[in-house]
N, C-alpha and C positions, 0 to 999 in steps of 0.2 A: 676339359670336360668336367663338366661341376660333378660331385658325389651322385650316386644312384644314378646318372643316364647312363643309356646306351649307346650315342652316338656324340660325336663332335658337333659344337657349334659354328664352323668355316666361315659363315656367313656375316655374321652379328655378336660374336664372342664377348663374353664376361669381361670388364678389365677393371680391378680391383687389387688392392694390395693386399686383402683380407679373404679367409674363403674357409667356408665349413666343410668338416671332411663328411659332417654327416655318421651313420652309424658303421659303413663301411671302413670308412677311412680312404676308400684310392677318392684320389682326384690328378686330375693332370695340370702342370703347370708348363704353358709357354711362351717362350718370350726372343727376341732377336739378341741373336748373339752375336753383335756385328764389332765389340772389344774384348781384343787380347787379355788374357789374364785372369790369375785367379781371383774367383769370384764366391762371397762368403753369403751362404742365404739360411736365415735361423726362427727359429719360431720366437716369437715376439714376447712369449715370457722369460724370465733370466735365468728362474730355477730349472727349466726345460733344456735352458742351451747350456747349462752347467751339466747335466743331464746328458748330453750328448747329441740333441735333438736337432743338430748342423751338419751343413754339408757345404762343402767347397767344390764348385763349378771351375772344370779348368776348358775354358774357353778358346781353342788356339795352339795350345801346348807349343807346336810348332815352330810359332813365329813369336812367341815371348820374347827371345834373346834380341829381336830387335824392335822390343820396348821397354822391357823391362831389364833392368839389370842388376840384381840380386847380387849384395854381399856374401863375403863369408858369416856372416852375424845374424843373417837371415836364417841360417842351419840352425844357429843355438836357441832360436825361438823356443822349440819344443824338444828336450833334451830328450820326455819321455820316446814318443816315435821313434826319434832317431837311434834309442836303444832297442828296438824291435828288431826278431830277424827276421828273414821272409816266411817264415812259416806262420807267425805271430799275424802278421798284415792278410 
């Protein structure tokens, strides 16, 4: 749904990599999630996604383990999260 409507375009929809949120800010983003795995979507300037302005799509969770297969090395990516407790997250 682009900024300011009020209804979905079902019919004829937007397909664009780029999209104004407008003065709002909602807009809807959809797309087929027909691959397993986490999935990294980030606003297209650096300082933003330094910012925190990302999010990871887990696509599947499920059935990861039989595509993907994640070392132990993959844990130590981000040492900070992994010092998080659950109250934190």
């Amino acid at each position: 749904m682009l900024s300011g409507a009020s209804t979905y375009n079902y019919e004829n929809p937007v397909r664009r990599d780029v999209v104004s949120t407008g003065n709002k800010g909602d807009v809807t983003i959809r797309f087929r999630t027909d691959n397993p795995g986490p999935w990294f979507l980030h606003y297209r300037i650096d300082w933003h996604l330094e910012a925190g302005l990302a999010v990871i799509f887990a696509e599947d969770a499920g059935d990861w383990n039989s595509v993907i297969d994640p070392t132990c090395t993959h844990d130590d990516l981000c040492p900070k999260y992994s010092s998080l407790t659950p109250e934190d997250l």
